[in-house]
Each structure stands twice: as C-alpha cells, then as structure tokens.
C-alpha positions as CSV (number, residue, x, y, z in Angstrom):
1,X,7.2,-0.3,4.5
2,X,4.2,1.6,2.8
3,X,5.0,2.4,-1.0
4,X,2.9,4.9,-3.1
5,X,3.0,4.8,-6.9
6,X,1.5,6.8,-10.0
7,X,0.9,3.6,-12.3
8,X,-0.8,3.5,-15.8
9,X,-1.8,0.4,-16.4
10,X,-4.7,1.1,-19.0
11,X,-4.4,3.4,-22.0
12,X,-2.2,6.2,-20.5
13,X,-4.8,6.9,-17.2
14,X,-2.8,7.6,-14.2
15,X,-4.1,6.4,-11.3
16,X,-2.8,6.0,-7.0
17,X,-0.8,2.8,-6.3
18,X,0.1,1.5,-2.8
19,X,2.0,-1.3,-1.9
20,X,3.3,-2.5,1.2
21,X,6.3,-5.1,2.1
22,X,5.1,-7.8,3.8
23,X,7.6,-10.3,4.2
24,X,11.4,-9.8,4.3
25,X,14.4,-12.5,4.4
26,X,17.2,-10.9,4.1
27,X,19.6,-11.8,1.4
28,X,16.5,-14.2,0.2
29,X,13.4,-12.5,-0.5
30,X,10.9,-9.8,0.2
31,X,7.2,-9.9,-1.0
32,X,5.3,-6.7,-2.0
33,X,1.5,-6.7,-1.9
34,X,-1.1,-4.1,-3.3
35,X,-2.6,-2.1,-0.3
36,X,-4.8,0.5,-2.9
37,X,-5.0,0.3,-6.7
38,X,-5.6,-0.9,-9.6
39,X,-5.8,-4.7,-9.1
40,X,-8.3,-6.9,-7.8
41,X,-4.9,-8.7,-6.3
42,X,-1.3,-8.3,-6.4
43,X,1.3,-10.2,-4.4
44,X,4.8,-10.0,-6.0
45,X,7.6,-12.2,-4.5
46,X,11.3,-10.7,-5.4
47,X,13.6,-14.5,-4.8
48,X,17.1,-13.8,-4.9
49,X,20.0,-16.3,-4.8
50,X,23.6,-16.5,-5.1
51,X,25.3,-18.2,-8.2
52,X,28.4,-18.3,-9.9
53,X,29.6,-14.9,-10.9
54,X,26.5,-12.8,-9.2
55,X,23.1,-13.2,-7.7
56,X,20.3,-15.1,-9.7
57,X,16.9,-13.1,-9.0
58,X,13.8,-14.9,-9.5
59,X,10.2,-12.9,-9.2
60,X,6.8,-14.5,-9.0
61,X,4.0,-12.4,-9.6
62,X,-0.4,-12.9,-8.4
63,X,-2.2,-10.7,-9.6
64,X,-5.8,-10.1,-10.7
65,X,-8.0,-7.8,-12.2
66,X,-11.2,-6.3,-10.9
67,X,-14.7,-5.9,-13.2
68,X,-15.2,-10.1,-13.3
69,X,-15.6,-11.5,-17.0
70,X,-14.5,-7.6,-19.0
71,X,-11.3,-7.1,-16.6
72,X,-9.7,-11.1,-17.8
73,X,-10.5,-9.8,-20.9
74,X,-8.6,-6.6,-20.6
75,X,-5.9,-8.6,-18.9
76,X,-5.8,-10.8,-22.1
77,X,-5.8,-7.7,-24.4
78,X,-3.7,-5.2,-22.7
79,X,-2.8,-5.7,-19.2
80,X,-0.6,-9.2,-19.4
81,X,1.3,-7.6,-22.3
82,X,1.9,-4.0,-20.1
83,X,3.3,-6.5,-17.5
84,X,5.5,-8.5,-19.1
85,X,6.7,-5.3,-20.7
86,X,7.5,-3.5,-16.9
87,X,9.4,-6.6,-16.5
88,X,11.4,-6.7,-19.4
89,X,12.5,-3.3,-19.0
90,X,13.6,-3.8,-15.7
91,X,15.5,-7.2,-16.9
92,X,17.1,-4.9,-19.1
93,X,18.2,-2.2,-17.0
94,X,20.0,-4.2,-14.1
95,X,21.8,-6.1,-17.1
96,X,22.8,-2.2,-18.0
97,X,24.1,-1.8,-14.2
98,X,25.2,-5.0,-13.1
99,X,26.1,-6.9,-16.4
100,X,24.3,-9.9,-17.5
C-alpha cells in the first residue's frame, strides 16, 4: 500500500510525503518506509501486542536526514523535537479513543 502525505517537518514548509507498507503480520506488526520525501531514511515499525486489559503498541522509528553535517544539526535543533512531538500527540489521542 502506497501512502501520500502533505508533511511539515521544517519551519511550517509543506512538502510531498510517500510511504509505502512493506511488511505486514497481522495482529503483530506492519512496517512503513519512506518512498519520496523529506528524509534521507525512514523505516517505522508499528509492534503491537496483546496485554491485560488491551493491546500494548510499541513503534520503533529509523530515520535520517539528508544535507550530511547541517541536516544532524537541524535534526538536533528542530526535527527530533517535531518527532517526538507527532508521537506524543498520537499517544494522546488513542488514550482519547481507546482509554489508557
């Protein structure tokens, strides 16, 4: 499955995202993987297992930045922080639909 995206990842500029699902096991895990954008590298694993009381989901994200020595810096300055922020959100809003 092909995915396209309008991200902003740096200071507000929209730019094309596509990512495609790689790898699927159902009721397991499904891996997403940059086919056009921003990153030098992304490969996101979504883990999900079944505990007590719901399903525990685990993600575990590679990614990179392109422009070498000034794109790790932006990633240090900006880009880490605007990750961990997507994340957060989402954490937040599946608490809001499926309780914590």
């Amino acid at each position: 499955m092909l995915i396209t995206y309008k991200v902003s990842p740096l200071f507000g500029i929209r730019l094309n995202w596509m990512t495609e699902i790689t790898h699927v096991k159902e009721e397991e895990y499904f891996v997403d993987e940059q086919r056009f954008g921003p990153y030098a590298l992304w490969h996101h694993q979504h883990h999900f297992k079944k505990v007590e009381g719901g399903i525990l989901m685990t993600d575990i994200l590679n990614y990179a930045i392109p422009f070498g020595p000034i794109g790790r810096l932006a990633n240090v300055l900006f880009v880490s922080t605007k990750i961990r922020d997507i994340f957060d959100y989402r954490r937040k809003a599946i608490i809001e639909l499926f309780g914590e």
